[in-house]
Structure formats: C-alpha cells, structure tokens
N, C-alpha and C positions, 0 to 999 in steps of 0.2 A: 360624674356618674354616667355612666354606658346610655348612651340615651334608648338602648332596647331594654334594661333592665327595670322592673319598677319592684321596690322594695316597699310591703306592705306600712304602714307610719306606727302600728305598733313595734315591728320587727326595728325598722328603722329607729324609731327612739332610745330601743334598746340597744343597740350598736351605738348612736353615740355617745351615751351614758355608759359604755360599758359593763351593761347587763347580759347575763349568759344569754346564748340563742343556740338551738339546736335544729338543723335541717333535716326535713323530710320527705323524701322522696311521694311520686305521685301514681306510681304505675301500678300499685299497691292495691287502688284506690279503682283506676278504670279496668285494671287486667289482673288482677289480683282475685277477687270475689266478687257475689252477685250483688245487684242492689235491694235493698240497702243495707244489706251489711256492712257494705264497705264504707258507706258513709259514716255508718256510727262507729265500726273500727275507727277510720282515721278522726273521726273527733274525739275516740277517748285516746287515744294517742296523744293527740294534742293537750289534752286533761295531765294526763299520767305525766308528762315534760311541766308541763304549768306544776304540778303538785309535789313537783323533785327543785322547784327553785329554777327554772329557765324558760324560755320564750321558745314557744316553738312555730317556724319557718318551712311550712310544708311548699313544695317546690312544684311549679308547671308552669307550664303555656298556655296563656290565655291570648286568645284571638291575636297571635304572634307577639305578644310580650314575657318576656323571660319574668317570671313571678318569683319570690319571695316571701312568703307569706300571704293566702288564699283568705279568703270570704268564707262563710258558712256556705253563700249562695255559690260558689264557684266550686269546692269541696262537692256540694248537691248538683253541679252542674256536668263534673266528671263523673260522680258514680253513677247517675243516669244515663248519661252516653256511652259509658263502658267500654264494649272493645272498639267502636267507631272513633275512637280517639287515640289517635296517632301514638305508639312509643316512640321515645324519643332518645337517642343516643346522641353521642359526640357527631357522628355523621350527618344526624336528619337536622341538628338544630336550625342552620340558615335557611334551610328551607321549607320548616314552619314557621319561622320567624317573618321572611319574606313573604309566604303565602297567606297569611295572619291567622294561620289556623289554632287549632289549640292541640297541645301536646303533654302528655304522659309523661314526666321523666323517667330514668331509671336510673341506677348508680351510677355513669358515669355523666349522665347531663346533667344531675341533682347537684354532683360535685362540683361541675364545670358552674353552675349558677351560684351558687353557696359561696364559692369560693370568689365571683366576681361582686359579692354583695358583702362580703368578709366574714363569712359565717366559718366556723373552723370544725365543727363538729355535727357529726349526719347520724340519724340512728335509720336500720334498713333491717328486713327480712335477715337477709343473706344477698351475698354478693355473688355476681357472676365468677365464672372461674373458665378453665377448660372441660369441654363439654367429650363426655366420654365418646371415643371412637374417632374422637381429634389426629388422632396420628393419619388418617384417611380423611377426615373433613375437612380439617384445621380447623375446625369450629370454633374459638378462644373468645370470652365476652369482650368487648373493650374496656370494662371495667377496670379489669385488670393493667390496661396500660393508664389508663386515669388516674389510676391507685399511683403509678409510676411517676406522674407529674404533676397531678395537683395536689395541692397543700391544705386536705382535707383530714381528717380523722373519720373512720368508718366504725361504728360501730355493730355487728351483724352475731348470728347465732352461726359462724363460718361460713363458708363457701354452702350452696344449696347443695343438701346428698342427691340431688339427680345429676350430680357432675361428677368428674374424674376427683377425686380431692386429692391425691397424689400429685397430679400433674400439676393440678391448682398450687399446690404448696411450693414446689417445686420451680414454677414459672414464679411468683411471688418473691421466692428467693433470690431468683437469675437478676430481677427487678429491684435488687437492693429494697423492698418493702417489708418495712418489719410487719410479722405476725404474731400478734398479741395476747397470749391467753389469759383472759382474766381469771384467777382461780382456779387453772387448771392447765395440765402440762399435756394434756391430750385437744387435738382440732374439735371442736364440736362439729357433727354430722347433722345442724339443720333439725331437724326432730328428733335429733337423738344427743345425748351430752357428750359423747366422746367417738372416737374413732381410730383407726387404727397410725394415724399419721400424729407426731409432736407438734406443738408450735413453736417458733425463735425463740419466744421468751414468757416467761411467766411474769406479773405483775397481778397482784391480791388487794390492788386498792384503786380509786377513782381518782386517787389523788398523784400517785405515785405514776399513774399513768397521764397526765395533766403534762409533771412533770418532764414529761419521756418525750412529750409533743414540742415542748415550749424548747428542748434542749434543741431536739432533730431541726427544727426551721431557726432556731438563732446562731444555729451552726454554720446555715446554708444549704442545708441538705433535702433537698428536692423530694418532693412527691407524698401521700397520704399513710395513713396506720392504720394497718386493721386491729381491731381491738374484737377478739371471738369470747364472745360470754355463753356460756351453756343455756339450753334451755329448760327452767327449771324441772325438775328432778318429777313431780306434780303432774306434768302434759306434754311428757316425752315418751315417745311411742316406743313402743319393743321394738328393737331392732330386725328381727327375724322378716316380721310385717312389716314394717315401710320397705324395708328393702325388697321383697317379691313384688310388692305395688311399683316400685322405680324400675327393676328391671322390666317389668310387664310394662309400664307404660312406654320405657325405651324402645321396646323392640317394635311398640305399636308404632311409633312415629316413625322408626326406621322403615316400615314395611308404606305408611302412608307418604314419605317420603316430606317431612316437618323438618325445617332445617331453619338456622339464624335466628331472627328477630322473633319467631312465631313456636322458635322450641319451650322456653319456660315455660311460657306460659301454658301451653298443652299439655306438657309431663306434669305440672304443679296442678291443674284442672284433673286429668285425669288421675292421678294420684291420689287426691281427693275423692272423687268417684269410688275408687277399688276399696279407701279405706273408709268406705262409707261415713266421710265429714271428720273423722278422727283427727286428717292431718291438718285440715282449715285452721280447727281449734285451737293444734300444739301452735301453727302459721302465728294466729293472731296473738294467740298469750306470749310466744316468743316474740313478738315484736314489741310487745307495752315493756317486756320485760331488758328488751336493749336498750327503750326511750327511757327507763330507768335510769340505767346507768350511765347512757350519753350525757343524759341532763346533768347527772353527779356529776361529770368529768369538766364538762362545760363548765360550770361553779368554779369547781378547783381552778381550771384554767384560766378564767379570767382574774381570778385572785391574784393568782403569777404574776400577769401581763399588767 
C-alpha cells in the first residue's frame, strides 16, 4: 500500500471482501456551499450510497495524507474551513502531500486517489470540461485528461453548463472517452436535463453499464467513463434562467479578471446568487441523485468481477 495513502478500515473491509464502494469527491464540501450545509449535504450523500447497497469513500487530504473514506469529524473539519482549504488537482497533490496540509479534491485527484485505493466508481456534481472562451484562454479542466488515463467511472449530471459543452464533448471524443447517457440521447446541461449536444452512447440500465466498464478495462483499454444521468425532471431549472444567470456571471469574472483554479467556483457561487439559491438546490439533489445511480452501478460491477 502507497505509504501516503490511508484507506478508511470501513472502506478497506469493503475492498477486501469485495463489497461495492463508491468515491466521493471533497471540494463539494469546502468550495461548493456554505457551512453547514455542506456538511449535511455530504453526509446525506453518504446515506443515499449506503441506502443503494455500496460503501461510500468520500475523498481528501488530511494533514497531507491521501484519504479514502473521511470521519464525521474530518467531513466537519472541511466544511468549517471552507474555502481556506486548498483545491486540489493532479498538479497540487505532492505538494500538499509534502507540506501536510489538507486538501479539497476535485475530479481529477478524487480519481487519481480512488483509483490508487481500487475504488472504480466516483459519483460528482459535474465534471470539468473546457471552459468557454478557451480558444483564447485554453482554459481546459484536467479532468478531462484524468478522464483520459485513469480507470475510474464518473458518474456526474454532465459537464457543468458554465462551460463550453460542445467543446467538452468534442475534446472527450478526441480522448477516446466514452460518453454515457443514461437514459437519454441528449448531454445533460448541469441543471437542466438535456441540451443541445448528443452523447456516444445510450445505456438505460445500472447494470448494462457495469457491464460496459468491466468490458473497456479487461480489454486493456485505458482511461475513465463518463456516465451523464439527467437531473431529475422535479429540480431542473428552466433553461431560459440558468442560462442568463451563466452568461451574467461569465462575463462578471471576465471583466474581474477570475481564471483557472478559482473560476468554478465563482461562476457556481454567483450563479447561485442571481438565481436566488434555486441552483444550490437543483446542485445538491442532482448530486444524491448520481450517488443513486453510482451506488446501482458499483453493485452490478462488482457482481461481474
């Protein structure tokens, strides 16, 4: 075992009994929403996987150890500290690791952890993608090249609609990454169930997609699946209005001049703002509702295997 990695001894148990385990990102939690929402968000998270049949494996940095499954007290210990606690990508990790700080994941160090502790399945908001106005930024999350190499399954409500989703799909493709619509032949847009981009491929089961994953890695074939579930139909915002709230909040960060590490988070805060807590809402119930379907999937998959 990685001697920076420390895999919680529930999580652990569960890996070697070959009980499902589903991973959970942490930046959700410190840069996501206020306290303590976020705490109780990410505990019914945790519930909502537990109540689907799988072990859930929420993912950080604790005083430079790569985690695997968090404490109540360490869960309370990030949504307290909030945005003072470091996100964390593929880039930053040695060097919270090294300086024993504690760290935020996001999609692509969640993966990068998960996948060193054998966890095969992540449930998330939405995933980075390319960030509109990229043909002059390059702005591109690394997620996306994560997605490329590690042998994770993402499960997300699609690319977040503060991003280019064309480009996103587009670069996705270039990357040999399959894009997965559960249930639907349209990309979900984030708070909205569809959009105006296709996915690679339809699949209308938990299981069928289990299957898709166990095929891709016993083939030898490199790198993660996005699996895009809609958000249910319930706490999905008119499109008209989310979309004036994205562009407005675009343009504010362009003119403040908000780039990299610090743009989600801004556009998803003030997004919020404009639609007066509307989108937090669709945010949080679209996430219990991908821990949903992770959990399902994670089941199947380990049946397989």
């Amino acid at each position: 075992m990685n001697k920076y990695l420390d895999v919680s001894p529930e999580v652990a148990q569960a890996l070697a009994n070959n009980i499902p385990v589903v991973a959970l990102e942490s930046t959700i939690i410190s840069h996501g929403m206020p306290y303590p929402q976020n705490v109780e968000t990410a505990l019914e998270v945790e519930k909502v996987i537990r109540d689907n049949g799988s072990v859930p494996a929420t993912i950080a940095i604790i005083r430079g150890k790569l985690k695997a499954g968090l404490s109540r007290e360490e869960i309370e210990l990030l949504g307290k500290e909030g945005h003072s606690v470091q996100k964390v990508s593929r880039r930053d990790l040695p060097f919270v690791i090294a300086g024993k700080k504690n760290g935020a994941t996001t999609v692509a160090a969640t993966m990068i952890i998960a996948a060193m502790a054998g966890i095969r399945v992540f449930a998330t908001g939405g995933i980075g993608g390319v960030h509109r106005g990229a043909e002059h930024t390059f702005d591109i999350s690394a997620d996306l090249q994560e997605l490329a190499h590690t042998d994770v399954a993402v499960v997300c409500a699609g690319a977040k609609s503060i991003l280019d989703l064309g480009l996103t799909t587009e670069y996705l493709e270039t990357f040999g990454i399959p894009l997965i619509g559960y249930q639907t032949d349209r990309l979900p847009a984030f708070y909205t169930q569809s959009s105006a981009f296709d996915v690679g491929i339809r699949l209308d089961s938990a299981e069928s997609i289990a299957e898709a994953m166990t095929a891709k890695w016993a083939v030898g074939l490199k790198g993660g699946l996005v699996i895009a579930n809609p958000i249910p139909v319930q706490f999905a915002m008119a499109e008209e209005k989310i979309n004036a709230a994205i562009e407005q909040a675009v343009e504010e960060s362009v003119r403040q001049g908000i780039v990299g590490k610090e743009s989600t988070p801004f556009l998803l805060a003030r997004v919020a703002e404009l639609t007066g807590g509307e989108s937090l809402n669709s945010n949080i119930n679209l996430v219990f509702n991908n821990a949903k379907l992770a959990a399902k999937i994670a089941v199947y998959y380990h049946q397989i295997c």
